[in-house]
N, C-alpha and C positions, 0 to 999 in steps of 0.2 A: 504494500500500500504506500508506504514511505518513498521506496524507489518512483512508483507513478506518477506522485505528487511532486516530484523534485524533477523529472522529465517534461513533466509538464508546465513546471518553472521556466525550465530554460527553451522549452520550446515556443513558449509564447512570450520570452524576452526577444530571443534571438531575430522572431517574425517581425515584431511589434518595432523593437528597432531599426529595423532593416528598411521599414515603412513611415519611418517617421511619424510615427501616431502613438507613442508606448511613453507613459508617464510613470513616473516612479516615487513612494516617496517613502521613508526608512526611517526608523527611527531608535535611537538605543537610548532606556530612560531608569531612571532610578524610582525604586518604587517601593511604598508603605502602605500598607495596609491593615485594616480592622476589621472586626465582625468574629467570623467562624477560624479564622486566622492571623495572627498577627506575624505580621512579617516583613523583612527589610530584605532589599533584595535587587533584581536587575531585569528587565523585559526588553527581549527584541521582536521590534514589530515593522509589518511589511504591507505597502498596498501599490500593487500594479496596475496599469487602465490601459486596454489599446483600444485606443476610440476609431470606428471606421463608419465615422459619418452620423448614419441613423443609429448607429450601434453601437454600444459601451460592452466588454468585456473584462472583470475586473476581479482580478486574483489578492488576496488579501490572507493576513494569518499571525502569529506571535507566540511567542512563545518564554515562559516567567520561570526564575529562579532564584531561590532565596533562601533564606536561613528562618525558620517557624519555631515560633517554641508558643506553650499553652500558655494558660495563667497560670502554672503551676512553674512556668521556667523551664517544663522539659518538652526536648523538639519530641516533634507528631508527626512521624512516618520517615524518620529517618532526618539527616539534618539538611540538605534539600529540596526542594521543590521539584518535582520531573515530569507532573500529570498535570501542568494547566497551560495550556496552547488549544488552538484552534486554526483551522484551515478554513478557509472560504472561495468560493468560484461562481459570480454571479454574471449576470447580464440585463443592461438596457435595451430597450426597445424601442427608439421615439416612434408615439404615433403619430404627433404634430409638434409643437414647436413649444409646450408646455408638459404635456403627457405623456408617459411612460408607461411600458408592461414592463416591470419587473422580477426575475426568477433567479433564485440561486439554491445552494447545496452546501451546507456547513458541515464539519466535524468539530467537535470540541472536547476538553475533558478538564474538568479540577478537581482532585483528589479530596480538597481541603471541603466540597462542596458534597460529598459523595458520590460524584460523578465519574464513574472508568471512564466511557464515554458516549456521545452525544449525537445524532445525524439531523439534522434540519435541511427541509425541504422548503422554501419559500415560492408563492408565485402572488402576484400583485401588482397595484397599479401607484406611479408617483407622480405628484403634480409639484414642478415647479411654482412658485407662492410670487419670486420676484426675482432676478440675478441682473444687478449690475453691477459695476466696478468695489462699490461700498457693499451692498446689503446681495445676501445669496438666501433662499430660505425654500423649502420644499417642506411638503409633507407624506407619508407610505403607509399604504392600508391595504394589509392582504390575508390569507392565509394559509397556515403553515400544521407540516405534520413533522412530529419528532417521537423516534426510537432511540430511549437510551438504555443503558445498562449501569446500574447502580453499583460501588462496593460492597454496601453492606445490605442485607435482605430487606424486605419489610418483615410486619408481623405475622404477614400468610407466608413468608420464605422463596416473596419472589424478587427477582432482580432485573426483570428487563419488562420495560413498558410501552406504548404506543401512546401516542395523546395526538388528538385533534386542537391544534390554536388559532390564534389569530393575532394578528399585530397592527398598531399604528405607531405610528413613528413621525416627529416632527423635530428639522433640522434648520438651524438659522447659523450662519459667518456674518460679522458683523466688521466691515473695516473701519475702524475709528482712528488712524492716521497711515503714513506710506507705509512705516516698521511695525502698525502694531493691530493686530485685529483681536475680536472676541466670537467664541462661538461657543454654542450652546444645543442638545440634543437630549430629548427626553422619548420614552419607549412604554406604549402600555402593551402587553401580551398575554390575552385571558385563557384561558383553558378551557374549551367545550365537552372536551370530557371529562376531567375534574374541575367545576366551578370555582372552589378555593384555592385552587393551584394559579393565581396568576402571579405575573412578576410585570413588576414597573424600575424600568432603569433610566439611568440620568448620569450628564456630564457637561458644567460649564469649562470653559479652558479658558486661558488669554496665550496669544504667541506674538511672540517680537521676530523682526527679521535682522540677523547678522549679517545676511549677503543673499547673493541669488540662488545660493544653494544652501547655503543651514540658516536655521530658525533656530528657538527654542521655544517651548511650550512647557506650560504650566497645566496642569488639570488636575480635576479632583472627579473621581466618576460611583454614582453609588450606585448600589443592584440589590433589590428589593425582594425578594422568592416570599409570597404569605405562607405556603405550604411547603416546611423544610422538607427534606428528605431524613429518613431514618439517621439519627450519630449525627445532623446539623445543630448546633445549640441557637442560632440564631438569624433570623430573615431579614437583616440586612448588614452586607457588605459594601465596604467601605475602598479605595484604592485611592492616592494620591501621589502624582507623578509629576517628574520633571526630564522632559524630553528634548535630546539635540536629533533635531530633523535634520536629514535632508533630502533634498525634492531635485529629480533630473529629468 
């Protein structure tokens, strides 16, 4: 699976480049976090886009490592992080010059979460809200089905689920001088097949620009679960980052 996904990196760099349409943007950041994990640590994250006109293609993923210890001072699953990364592989569709069909295909996993791990299916529609130079803003409303496989059982002793969701999603960049913008994205995702199973996530950020290729970003992102998973003590986590981008 690993090998597939790393072939399929560089096959759709190599293309993407070659066409002059392949955007990149990278980021290595320092990270803390609360909730079900406390942890100090280090996240590399990655998002690719090869735009061919009407159509967005766009590779995305990350992957977190760090030093965890409980409120008791001792580390929880060893003294590493190794189970929270995620893959992503979506695409746009414009139908017109504001509307989108959007569909993608996630893998995820966090350990700290009960999560081995995760497959999302997305398909849905986005509407552009406003995009000029200062203000960018969209909104996404679709829905999604997810298969995951849990660490620890439930209380019938099962480990792998199916659920039917749904998502909306609203996204604003806010340019507020040439170096320095704000942006902001918040996510409600209900569960139809477990009604108390939703999750509501969020993240404002501010980024300054150092040059035409690194940035730095500040964010704070929080993820909400109402319906922990079995061995979660708590529904909501916390993450706060500081990140040197950069964008090619």
């Amino acid at each position: 699976m690993k090998i597939i996904l790393l072939a399929l990196v560089a096959l759709l760099s190599t293309t993407a480049m070659a066409q002059n349409k392949f955007s990149n943007e990278t980021g290595l950041t320092m990270v803390d976090t609360t909730g079900n994990t406390e942890t100090t640590g280090y996240n590399v994250s990655t998002k690719s886009i090869y735009d061919v006109t009407v159509r967005k293609y766009i590779l995305s993923g990350h992957y977190t490592y760090g030093t965890n210890k409980d409120s008791t001072g001792t580390a929880r699953y060893g003294d590493l992080i190794v189970r929270n990364w995620d893959i992503k592989l979506g695409m746009e569709q414009a139908l017109n010059k504001k509307l989108f069909v959007v569909t993608s295909i996630q893998y995820e996993a966090n350990q700290f979460s009960n999560l081995n791990q995760r497959r999302n299916i997305d398909l849905g529609l986005k509407y552009e809200i406003s995009k000029t130079d200062k203000i960018k803003q969209s909104a996404t409303a679709g829905y999604r089905t997810s298969e995951e496989q849990r660490i620890d059982r439930d209380d019938k002793g099962e480990d792998q689920f199916t659920f039917s969701k749904g998502f909306v999603k609203y996204d604003i960049d806010h340019k507020i001088t040439k170096t320095t913008s704000y942006g902001f994205w918040v996510e409600y995702i209900p569960n139809f097949t477990e009604a108390e199973d939703y999750q509501i996530n969020f993240e404002p950020s501010l980024s300054v620009t150092m040059s035409e290729t690194f940035s730095l970003k500040v964010a704070y992102t929080g993820m909400y679960d109402n319906e922990r998973n079995p061995g979660v003590e708590k529904r909501l986590d916390t993450i706060s980052t500081t990140s040197l981008i950069a964008k090619f």
